[in-house]
C-alpha positions in Angstrom: 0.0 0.0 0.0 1.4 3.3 -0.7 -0.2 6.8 0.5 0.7 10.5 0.0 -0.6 13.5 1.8 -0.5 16.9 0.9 -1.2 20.7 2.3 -1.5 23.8 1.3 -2.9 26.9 2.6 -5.2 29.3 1.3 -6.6 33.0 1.5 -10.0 32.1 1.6 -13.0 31.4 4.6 -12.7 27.2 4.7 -16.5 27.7 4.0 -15.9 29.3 0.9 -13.0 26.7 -0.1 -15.0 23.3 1.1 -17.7 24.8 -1.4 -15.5 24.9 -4.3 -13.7 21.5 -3.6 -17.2 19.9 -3.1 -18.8 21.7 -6.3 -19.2 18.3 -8.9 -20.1 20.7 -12.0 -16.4 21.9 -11.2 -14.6 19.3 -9.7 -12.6 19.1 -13.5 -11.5 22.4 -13.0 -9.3 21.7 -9.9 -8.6 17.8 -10.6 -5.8 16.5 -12.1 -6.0 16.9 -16.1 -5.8 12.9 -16.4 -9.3 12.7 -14.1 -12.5 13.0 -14.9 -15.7 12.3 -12.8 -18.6 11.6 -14.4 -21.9 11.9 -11.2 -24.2 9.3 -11.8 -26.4 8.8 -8.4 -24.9 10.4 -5.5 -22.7 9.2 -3.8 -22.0 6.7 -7.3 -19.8 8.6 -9.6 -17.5 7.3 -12.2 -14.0 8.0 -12.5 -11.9 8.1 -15.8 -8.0 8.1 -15.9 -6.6 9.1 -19.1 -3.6 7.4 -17.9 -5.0 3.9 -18.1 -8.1 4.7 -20.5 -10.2 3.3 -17.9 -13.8 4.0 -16.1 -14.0 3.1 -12.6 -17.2 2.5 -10.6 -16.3 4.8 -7.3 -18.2 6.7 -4.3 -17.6 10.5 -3.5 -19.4 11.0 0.0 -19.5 14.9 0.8 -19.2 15.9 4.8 -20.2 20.3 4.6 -19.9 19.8 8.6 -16.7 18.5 8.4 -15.9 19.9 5.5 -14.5 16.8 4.3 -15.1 15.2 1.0 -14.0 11.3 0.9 -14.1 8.9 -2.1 -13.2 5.4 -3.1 -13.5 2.9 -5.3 -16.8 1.1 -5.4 -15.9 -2.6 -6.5 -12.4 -3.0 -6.3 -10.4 -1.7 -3.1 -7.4 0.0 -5.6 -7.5 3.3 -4.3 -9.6 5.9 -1.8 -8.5 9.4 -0.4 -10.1 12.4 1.3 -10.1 16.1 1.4 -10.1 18.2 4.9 -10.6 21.8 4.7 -9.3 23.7 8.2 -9.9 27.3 9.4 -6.5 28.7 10.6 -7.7 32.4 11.4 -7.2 35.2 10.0 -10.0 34.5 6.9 -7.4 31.8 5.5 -7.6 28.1 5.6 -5.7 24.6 5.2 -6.4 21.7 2.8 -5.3 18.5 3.1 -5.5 15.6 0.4 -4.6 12.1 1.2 -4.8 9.2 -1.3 -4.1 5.6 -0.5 -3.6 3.4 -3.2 -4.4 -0.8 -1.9 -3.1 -2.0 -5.6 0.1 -1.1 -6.8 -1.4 -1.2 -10.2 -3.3 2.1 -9.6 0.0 4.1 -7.9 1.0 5.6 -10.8 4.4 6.4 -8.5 5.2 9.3 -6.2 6.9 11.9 -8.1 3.4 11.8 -10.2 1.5 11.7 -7.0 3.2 14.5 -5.4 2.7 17.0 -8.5 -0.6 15.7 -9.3 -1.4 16.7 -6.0 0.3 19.5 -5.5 -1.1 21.0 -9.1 -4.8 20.2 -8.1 -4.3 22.5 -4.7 -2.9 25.4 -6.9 -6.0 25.0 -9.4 -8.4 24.8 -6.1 -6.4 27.2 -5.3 -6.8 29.7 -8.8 -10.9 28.5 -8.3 -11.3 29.9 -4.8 -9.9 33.0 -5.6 -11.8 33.3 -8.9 -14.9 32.7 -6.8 -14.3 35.0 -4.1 -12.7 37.7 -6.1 -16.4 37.4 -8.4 -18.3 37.3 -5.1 -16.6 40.3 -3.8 -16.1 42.8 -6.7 
């Protein structure tokens, strides 16, 4: 099993961030560019990786009182992960994304991990501000 966490911290109310992260008609804009999630039935959703040209069957479960979004897939155990959104004063706020992969045939390795990670904070990132710069102005 291999898992990869990462952080980053943004200028934003976690209120106003946890609502982007947990918008599905936008979740392609803050993704990684290989990802795509197709909503079927809440909490069903289907996930297709570029990478492998496969769909996969999988859950996203939203938590607003938590501000937590967690997902997984639904048939196979290959992979699952979450997203925490923290308030750390000051209007600004933390997000943390873990992923565990269970089959080493879905860890695509974790130089590709890390910057797939790190690049879908900074485009949460660019979203939030978009959002709150429209909101505001």
């Amino acid at each position: 099993m291999a898992e990869y966490e990462r952080s980053r911290t943004m200028p934003a109310q976690p209120e106003h961030v946890f609502d982007q992260a947990a918008n599905v008609d936008q979740l392609d804009a803050w993704l990684p560019d290989a990802l795509h999630v197709d909503v079927e039935d809440p909490p069903a959703v289907t996930v297709h990786e570029d990478r492998t040209g496969e769909d996969m069957p999988a859950l996203l479960r939203s938590e607003p009182d938590q501000m937590r979004l967690e997902w997984g897939t639904r048939e196979q155990g290959s992979y699952a992960g979450w997203l925490q959104v923290a308030g750390i004063g000051s209007g600004a706020s933390e997000v943390t994304v873990h992923l565990s992969f269970f089959d080493a045939g879905h860890d695509p390795g974790e130089q590709a991990v890390n910057d797939a990670l790190d690049g879908s904070l900074r485009q949460l990132e660019e979203q939030v501000r978009m959002r709150v710069d429209n909101a505001g102005g």
